[in-house]
PQR file of N, CA, C, O and H, with PARSE charges and radii, in Angstrom:
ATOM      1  N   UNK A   1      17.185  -5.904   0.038 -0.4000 1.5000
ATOM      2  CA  UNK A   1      15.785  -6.039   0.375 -0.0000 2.0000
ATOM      3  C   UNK A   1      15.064  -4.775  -0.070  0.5500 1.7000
ATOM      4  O   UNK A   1      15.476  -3.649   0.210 -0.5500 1.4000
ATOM      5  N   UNK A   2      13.822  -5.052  -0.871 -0.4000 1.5000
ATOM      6  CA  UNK A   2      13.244  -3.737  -1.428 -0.0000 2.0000
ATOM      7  C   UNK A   2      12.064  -3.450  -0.577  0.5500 1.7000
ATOM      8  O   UNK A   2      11.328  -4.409  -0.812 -0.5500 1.4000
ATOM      9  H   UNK A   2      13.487  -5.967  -1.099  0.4000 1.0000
ATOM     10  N   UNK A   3      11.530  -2.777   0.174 -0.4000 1.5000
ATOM     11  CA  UNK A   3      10.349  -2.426   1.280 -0.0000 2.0000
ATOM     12  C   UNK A   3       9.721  -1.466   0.424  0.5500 1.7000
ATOM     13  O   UNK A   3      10.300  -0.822  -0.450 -0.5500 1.4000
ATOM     14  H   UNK A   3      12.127  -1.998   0.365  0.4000 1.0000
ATOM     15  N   UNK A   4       8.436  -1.399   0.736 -0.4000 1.5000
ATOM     16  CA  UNK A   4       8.136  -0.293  -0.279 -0.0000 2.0000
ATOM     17  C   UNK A   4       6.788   0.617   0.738  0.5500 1.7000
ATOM     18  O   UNK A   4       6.074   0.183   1.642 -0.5500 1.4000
ATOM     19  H   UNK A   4       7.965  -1.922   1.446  0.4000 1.0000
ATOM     20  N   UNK A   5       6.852   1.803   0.198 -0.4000 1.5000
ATOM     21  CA  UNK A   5       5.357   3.147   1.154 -0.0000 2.0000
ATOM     22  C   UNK A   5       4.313   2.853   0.310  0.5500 1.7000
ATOM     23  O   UNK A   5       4.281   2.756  -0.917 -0.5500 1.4000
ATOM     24  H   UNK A   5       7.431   2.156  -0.536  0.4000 1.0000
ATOM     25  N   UNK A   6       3.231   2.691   1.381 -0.4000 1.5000
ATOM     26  CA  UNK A   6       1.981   2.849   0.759 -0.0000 2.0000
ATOM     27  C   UNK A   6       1.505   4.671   1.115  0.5500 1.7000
ATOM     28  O   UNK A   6       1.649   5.449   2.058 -0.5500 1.4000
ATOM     29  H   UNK A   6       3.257   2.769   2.377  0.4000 1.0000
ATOM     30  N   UNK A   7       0.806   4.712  -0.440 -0.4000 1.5000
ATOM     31  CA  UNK A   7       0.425   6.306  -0.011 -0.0000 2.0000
ATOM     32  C   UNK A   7      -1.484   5.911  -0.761  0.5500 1.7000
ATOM     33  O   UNK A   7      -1.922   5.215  -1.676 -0.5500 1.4000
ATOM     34  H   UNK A   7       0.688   4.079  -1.205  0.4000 1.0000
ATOM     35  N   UNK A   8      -1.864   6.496  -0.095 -0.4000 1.5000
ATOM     36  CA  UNK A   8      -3.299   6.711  -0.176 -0.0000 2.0000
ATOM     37  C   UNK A   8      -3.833   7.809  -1.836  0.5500 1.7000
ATOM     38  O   UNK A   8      -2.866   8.549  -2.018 -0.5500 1.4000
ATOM     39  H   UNK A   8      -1.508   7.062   0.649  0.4000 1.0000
ATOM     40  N   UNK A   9      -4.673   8.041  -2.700 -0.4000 1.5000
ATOM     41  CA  UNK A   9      -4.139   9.014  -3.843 -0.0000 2.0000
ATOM     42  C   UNK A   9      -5.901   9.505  -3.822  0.5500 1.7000
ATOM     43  O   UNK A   9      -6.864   8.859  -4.236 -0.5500 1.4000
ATOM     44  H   UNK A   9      -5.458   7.440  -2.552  0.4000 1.0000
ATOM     45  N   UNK A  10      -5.878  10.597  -3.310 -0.4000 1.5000
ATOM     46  CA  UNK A  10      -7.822  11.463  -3.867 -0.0000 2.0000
ATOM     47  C   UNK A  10      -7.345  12.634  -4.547  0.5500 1.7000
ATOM     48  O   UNK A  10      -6.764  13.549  -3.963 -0.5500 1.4000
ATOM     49  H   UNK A  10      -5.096  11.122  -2.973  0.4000 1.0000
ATOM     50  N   UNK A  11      -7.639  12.608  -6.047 -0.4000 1.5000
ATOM     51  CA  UNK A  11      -7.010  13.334  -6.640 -0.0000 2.0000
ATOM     52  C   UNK A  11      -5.980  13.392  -6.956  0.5500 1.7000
ATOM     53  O   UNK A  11      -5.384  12.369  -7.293 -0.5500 1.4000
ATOM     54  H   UNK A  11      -8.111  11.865  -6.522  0.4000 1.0000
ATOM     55  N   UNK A  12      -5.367  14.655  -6.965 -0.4000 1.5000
ATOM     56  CA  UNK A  12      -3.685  15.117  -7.013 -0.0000 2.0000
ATOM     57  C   UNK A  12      -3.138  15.351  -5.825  0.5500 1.7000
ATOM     58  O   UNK A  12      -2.089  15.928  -5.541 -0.5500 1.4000
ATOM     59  H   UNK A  12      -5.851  15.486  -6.691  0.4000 1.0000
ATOM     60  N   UNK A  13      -4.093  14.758  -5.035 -0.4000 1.5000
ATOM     61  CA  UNK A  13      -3.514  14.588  -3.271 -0.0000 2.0000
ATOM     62  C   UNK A  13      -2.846  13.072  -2.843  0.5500 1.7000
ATOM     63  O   UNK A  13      -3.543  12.102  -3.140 -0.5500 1.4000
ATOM     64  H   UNK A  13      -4.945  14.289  -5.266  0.4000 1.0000
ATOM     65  N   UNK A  14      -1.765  12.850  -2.280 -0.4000 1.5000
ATOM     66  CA  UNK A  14      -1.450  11.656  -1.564 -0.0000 2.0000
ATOM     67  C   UNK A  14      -1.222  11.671  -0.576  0.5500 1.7000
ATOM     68  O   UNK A  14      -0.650  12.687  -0.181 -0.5500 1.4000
ATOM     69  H   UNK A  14      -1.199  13.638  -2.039  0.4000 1.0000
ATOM     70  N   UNK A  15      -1.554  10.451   0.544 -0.4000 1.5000
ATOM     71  CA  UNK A  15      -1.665  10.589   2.124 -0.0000 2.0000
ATOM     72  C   UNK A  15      -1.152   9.496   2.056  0.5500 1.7000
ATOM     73  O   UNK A  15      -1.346   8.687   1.149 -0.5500 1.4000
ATOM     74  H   UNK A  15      -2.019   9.626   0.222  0.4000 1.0000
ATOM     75  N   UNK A  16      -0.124   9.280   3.427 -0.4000 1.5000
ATOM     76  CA  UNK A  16       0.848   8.302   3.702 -0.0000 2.0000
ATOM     77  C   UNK A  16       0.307   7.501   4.724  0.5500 1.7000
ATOM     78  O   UNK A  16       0.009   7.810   5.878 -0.5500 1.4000
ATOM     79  H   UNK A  16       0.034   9.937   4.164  0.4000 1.0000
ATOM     80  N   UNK A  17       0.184   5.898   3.840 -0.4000 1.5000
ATOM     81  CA  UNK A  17      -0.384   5.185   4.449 -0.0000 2.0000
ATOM     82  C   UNK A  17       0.384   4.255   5.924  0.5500 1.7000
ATOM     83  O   UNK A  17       0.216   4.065   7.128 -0.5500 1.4000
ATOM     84  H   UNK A  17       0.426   5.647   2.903  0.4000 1.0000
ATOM     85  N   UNK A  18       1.060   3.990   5.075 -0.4000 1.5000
ATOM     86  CA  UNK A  18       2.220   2.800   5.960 -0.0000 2.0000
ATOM     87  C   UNK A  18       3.654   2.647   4.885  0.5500 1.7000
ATOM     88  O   UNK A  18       3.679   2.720   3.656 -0.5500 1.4000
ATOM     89  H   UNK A  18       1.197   4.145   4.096  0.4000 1.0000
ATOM     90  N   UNK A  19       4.828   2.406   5.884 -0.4000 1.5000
ATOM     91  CA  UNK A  19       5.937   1.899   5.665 -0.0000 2.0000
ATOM     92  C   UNK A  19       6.584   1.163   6.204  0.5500 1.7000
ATOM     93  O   UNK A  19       6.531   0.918   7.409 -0.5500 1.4000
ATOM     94  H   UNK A  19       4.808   2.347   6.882  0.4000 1.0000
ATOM     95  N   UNK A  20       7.605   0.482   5.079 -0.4000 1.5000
ATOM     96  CA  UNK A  20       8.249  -0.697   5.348 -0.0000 2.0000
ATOM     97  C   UNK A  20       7.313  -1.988   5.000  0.5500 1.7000
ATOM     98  O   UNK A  20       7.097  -2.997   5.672 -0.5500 1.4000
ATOM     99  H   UNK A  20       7.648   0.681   4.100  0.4000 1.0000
ATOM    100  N   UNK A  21       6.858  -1.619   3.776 -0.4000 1.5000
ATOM    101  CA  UNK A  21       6.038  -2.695   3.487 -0.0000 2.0000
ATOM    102  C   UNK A  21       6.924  -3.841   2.608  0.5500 1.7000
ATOM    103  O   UNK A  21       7.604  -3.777   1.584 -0.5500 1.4000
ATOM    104  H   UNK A  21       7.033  -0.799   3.230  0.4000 1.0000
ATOM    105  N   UNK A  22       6.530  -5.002   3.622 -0.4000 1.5000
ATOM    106  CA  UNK A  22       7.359  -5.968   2.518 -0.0000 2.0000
ATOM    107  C   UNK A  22       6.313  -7.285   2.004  0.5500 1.7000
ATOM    108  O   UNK A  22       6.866  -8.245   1.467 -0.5500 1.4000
ATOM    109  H   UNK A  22       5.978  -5.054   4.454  0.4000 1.0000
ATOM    110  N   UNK A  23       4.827  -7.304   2.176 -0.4000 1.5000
ATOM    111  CA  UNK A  23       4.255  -7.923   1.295 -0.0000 2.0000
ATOM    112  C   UNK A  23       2.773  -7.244   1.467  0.5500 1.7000
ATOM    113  O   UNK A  23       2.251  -6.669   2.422 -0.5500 1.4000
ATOM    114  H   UNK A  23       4.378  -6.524   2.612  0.4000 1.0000
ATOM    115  N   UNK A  24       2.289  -7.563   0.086 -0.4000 1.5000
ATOM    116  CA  UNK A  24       0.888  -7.277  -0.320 -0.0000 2.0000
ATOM    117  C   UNK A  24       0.409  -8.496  -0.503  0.5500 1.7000
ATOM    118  O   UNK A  24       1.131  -9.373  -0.978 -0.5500 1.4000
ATOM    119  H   UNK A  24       2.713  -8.030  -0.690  0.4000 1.0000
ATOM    120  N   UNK A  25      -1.005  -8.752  -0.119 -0.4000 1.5000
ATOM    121  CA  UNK A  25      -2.385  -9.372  -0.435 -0.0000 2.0000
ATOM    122  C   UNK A  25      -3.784  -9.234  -0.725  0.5500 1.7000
ATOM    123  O   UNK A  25      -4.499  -8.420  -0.140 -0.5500 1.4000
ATOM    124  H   UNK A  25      -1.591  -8.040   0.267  0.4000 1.0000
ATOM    125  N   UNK A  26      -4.154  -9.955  -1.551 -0.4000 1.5000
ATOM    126  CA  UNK A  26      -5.581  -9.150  -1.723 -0.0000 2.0000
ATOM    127  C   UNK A  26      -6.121  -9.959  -0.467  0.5500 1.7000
ATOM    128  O   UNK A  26      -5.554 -10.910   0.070 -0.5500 1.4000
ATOM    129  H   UNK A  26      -3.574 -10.616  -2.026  0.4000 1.0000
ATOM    130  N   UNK A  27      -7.360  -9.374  -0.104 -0.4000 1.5000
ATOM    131  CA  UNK A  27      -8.371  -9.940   0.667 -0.0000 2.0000
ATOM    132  C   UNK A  27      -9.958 -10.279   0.521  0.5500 1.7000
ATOM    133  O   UNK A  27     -10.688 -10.249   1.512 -0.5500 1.4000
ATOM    134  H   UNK A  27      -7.821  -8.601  -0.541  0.4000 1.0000
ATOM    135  N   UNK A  28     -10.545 -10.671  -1.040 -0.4000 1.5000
ATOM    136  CA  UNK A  28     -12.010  -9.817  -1.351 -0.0000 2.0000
ATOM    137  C   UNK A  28     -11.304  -8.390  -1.742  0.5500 1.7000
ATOM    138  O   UNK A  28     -10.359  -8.137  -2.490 -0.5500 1.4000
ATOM    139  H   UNK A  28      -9.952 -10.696  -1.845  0.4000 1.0000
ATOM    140  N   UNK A  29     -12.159  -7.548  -0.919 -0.4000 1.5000
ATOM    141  CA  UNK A  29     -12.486  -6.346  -1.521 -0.0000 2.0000
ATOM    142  C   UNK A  29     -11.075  -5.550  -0.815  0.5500 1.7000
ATOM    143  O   UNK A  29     -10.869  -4.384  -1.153 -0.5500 1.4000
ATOM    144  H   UNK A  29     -12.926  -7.753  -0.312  0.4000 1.0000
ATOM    145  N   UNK A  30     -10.325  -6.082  -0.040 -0.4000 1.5000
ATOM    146  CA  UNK A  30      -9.521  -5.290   0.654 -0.0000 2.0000
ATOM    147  C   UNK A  30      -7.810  -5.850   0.329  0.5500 1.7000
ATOM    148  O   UNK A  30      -7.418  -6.896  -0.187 -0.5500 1.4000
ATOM    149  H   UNK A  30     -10.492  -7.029   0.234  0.4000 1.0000
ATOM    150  N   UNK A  31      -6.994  -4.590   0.908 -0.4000 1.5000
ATOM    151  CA  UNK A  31      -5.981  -5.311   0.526 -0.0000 2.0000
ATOM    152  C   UNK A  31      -5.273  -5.228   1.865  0.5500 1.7000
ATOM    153  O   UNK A  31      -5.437  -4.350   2.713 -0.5500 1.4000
ATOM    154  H   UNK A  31      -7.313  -3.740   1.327  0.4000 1.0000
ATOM    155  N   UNK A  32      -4.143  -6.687   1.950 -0.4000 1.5000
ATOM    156  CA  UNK A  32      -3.920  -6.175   3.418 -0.0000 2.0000
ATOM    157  C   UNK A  32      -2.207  -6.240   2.968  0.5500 1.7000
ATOM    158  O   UNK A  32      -1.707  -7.062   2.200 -0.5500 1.4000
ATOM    159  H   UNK A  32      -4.011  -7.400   1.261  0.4000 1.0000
ATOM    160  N   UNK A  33      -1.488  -5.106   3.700 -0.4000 1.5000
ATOM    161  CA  UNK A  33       0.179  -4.758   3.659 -0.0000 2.0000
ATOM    162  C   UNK A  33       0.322  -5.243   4.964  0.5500 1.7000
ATOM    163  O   UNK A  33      -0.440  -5.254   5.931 -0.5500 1.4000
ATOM    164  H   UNK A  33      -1.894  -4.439   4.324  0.4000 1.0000
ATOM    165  N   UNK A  34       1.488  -5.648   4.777 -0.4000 1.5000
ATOM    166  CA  UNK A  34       2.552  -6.419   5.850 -0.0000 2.0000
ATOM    167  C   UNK A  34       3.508  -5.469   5.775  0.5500 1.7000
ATOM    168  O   UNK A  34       3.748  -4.882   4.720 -0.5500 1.4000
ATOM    169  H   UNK A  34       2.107  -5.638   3.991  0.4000 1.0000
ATOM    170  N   UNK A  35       4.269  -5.188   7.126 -0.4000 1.5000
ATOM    171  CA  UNK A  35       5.174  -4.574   7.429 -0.0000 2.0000
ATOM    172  C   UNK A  35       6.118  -5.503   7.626  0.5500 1.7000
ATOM    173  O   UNK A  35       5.789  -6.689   7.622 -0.5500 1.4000
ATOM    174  H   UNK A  35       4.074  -5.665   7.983  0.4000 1.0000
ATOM    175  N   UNK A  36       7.801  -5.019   7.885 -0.4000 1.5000
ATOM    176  CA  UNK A  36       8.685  -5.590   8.197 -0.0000 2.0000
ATOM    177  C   UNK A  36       8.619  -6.354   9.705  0.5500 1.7000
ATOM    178  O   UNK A  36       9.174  -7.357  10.154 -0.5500 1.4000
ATOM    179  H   UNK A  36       8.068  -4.055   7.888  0.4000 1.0000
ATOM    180  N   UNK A  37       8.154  -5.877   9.974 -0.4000 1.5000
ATOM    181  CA  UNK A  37       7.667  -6.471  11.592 -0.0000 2.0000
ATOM    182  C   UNK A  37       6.818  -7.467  11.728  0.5500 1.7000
ATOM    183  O   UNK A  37       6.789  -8.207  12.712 -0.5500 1.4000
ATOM    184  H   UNK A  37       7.704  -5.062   9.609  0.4000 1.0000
ATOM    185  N   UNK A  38       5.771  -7.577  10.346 -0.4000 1.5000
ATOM    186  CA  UNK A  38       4.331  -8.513  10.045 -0.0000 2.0000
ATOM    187  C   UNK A  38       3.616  -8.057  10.638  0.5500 1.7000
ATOM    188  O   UNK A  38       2.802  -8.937  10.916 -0.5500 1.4000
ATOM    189  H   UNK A  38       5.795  -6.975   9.547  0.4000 1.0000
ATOM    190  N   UNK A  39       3.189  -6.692  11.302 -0.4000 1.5000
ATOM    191  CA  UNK A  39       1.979  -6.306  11.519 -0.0000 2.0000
ATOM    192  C   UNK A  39       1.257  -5.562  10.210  0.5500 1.7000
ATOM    193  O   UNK A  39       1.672  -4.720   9.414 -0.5500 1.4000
ATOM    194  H   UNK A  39       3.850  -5.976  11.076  0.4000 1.0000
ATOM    195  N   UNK A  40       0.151  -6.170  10.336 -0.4000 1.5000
ATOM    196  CA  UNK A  40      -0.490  -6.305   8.953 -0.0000 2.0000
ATOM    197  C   UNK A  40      -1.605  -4.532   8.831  0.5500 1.7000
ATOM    198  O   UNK A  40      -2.377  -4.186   9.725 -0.5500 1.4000
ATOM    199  H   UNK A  40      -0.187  -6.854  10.983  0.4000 1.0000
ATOM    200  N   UNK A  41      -1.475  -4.103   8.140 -0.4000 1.5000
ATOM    201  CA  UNK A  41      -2.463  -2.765   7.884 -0.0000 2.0000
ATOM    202  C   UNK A  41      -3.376  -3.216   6.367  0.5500 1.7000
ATOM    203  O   UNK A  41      -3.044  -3.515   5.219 -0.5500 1.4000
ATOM    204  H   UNK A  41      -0.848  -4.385   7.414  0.4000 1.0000
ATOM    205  N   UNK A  42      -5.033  -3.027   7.312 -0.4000 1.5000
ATOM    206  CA  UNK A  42      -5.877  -3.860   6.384 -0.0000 2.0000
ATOM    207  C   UNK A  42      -6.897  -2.516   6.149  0.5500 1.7000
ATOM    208  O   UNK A  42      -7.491  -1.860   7.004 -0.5500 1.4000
ATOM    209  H   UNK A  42      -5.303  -2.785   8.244  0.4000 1.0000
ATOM    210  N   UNK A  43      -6.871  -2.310   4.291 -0.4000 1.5000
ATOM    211  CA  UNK A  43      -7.656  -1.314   4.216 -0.0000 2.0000
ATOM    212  C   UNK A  43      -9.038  -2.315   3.283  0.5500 1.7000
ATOM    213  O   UNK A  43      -9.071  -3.521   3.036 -0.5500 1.4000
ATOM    214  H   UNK A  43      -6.388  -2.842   3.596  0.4000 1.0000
ATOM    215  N   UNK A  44      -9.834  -1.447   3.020 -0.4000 1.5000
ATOM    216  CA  UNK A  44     -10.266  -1.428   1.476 -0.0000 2.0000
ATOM    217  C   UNK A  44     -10.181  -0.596   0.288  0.5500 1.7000
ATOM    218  O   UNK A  44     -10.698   0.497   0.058 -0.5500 1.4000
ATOM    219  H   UNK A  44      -9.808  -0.468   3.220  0.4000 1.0000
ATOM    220  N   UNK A  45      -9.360  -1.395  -0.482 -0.4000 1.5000
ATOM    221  CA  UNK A  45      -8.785  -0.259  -1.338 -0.0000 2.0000
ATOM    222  C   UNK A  45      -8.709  -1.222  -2.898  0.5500 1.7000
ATOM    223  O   UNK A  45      -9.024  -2.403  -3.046 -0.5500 1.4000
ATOM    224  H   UNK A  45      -8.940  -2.283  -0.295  0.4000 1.0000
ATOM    225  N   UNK A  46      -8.154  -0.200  -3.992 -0.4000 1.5000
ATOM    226  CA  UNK A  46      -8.063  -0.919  -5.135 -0.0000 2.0000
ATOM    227  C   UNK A  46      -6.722  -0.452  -5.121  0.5500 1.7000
ATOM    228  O   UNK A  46      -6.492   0.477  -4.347 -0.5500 1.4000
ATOM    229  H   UNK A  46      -7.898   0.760  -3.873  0.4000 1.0000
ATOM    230  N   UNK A  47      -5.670  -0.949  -5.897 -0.4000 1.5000
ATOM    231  CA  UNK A  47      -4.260  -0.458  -6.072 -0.0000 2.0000
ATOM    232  C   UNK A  47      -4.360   0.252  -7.392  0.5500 1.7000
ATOM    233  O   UNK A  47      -4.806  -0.381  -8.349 -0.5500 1.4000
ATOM    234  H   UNK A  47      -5.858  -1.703  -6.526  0.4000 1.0000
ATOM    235  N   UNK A  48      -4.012   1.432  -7.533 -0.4000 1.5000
ATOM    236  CA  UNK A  48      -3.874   2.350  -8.636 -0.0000 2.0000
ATOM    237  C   UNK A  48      -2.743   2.303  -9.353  0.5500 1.7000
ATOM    238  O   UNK A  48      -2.895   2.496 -10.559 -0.5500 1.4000
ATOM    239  H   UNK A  48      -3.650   1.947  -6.755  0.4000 1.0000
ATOM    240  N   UNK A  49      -1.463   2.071  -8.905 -0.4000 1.5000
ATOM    241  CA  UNK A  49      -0.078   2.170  -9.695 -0.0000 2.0000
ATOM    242  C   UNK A  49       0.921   1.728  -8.395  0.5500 1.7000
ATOM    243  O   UNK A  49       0.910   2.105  -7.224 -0.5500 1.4000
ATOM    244  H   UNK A  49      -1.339   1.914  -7.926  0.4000 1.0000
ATOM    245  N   UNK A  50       1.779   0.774  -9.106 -0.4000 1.5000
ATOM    246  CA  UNK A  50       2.749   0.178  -8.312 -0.0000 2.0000
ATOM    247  C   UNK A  50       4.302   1.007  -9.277  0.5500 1.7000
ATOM    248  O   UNK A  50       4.495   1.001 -10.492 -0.5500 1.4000
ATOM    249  H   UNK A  50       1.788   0.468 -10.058  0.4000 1.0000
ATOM    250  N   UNK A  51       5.230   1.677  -8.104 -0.4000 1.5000
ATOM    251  CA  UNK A  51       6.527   2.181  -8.586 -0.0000 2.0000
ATOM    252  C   UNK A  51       7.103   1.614  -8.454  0.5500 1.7000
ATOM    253  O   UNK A  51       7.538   1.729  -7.308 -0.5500 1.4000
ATOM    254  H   UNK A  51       5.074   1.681  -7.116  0.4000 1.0000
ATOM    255  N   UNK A  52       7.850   0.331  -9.340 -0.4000 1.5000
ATOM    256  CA  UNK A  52       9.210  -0.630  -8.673 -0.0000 2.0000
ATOM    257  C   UNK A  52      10.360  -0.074  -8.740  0.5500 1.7000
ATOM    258  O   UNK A  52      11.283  -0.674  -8.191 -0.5500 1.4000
ATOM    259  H   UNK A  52       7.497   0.238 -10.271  0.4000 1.0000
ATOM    260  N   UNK A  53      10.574   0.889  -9.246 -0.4000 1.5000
ATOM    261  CA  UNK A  53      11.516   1.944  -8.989 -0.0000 2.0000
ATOM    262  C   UNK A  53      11.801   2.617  -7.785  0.5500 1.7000
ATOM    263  O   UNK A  53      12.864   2.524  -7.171 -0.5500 1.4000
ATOM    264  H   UNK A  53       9.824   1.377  -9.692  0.4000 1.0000
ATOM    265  N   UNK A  54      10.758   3.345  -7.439 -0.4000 1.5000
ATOM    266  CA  UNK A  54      11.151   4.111  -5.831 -0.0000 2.0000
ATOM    267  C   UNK A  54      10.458   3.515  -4.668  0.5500 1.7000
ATOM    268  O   UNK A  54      10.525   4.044  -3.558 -0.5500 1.4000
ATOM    269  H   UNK A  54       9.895   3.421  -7.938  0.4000 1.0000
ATOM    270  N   UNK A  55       9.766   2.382  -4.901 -0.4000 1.5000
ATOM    271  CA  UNK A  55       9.282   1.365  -4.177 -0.0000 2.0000
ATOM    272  C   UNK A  55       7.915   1.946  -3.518  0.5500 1.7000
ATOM    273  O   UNK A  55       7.568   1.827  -2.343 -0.5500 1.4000
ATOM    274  H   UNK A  55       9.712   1.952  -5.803  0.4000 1.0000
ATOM    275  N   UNK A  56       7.404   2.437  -4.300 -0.4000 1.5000
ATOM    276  CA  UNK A  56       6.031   3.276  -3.477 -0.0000 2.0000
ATOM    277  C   UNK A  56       4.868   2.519  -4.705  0.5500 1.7000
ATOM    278  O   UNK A  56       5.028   2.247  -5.895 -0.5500 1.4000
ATOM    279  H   UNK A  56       7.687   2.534  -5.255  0.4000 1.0000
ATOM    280  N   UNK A  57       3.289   2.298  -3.461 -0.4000 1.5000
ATOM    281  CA  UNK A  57       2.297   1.604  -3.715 -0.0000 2.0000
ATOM    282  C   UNK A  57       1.049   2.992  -3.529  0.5500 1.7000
ATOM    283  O   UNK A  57       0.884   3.673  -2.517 -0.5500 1.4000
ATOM    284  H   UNK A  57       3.159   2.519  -2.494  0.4000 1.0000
ATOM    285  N   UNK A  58       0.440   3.081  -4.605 -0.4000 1.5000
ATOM    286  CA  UNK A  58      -0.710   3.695  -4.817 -0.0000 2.0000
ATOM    287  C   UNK A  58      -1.828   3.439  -4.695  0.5500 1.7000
ATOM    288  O   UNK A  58      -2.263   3.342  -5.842 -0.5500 1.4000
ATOM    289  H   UNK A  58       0.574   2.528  -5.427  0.4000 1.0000
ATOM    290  N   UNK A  59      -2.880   3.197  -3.759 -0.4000 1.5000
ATOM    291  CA  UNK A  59      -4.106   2.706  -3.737 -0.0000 2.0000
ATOM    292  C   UNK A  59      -5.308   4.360  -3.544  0.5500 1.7000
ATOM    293  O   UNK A  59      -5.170   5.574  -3.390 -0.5500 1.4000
ATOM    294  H   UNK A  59      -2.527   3.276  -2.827  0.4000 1.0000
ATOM    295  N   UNK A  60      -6.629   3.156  -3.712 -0.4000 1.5000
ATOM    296  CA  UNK A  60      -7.566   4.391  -3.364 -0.0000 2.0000
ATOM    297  C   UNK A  60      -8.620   3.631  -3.218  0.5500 1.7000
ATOM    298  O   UNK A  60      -9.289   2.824  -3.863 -0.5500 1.4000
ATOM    299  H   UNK A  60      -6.741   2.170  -3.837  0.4000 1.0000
ATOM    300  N   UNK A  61      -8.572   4.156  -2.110 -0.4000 1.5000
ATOM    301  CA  UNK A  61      -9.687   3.764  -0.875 -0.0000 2.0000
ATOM    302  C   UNK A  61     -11.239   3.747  -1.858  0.5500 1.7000
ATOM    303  O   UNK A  61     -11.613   4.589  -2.674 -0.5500 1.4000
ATOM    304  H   UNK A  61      -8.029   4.812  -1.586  0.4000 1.0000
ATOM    305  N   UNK A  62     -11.918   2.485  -1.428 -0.4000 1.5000
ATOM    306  CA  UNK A  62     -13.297   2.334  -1.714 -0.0000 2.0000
ATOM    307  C   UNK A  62     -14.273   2.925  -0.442  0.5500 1.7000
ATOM    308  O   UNK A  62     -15.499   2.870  -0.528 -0.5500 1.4000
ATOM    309  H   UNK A  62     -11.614   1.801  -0.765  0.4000 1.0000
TER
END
């Protein structure tokens, strides 16, 4: 099972959003992550770069 971190990106800065994410959705303007648990963390954001390698999700906040 691959879970993956959301990190937040302003600049050359990243802030840790949520983990144990095991699905993404868009919503409109927002995107909402599901945790392993299914509690859902709903931002507005655009996704900047997805790592399927180290399982980490890049967004930035609108």
């Amino acid at each position: 099972m691959c879970l993956s971190t959301v990190y937040t990106v302003q600049g050359e800065e990243k802030q840790l959003l949520c983990k144990n994410i095991a699905a993404v959705k868009t919503d409109g303007d927002r995107l909402v992550f599901t945790d392993i648990m299914g509690i859902p963390t709903v931002v507005s954001a655009a996704i900047e770069r997805i790592d399927f390698m180290d399982n980490f999700i890049y967004i930035r906040q609108q």
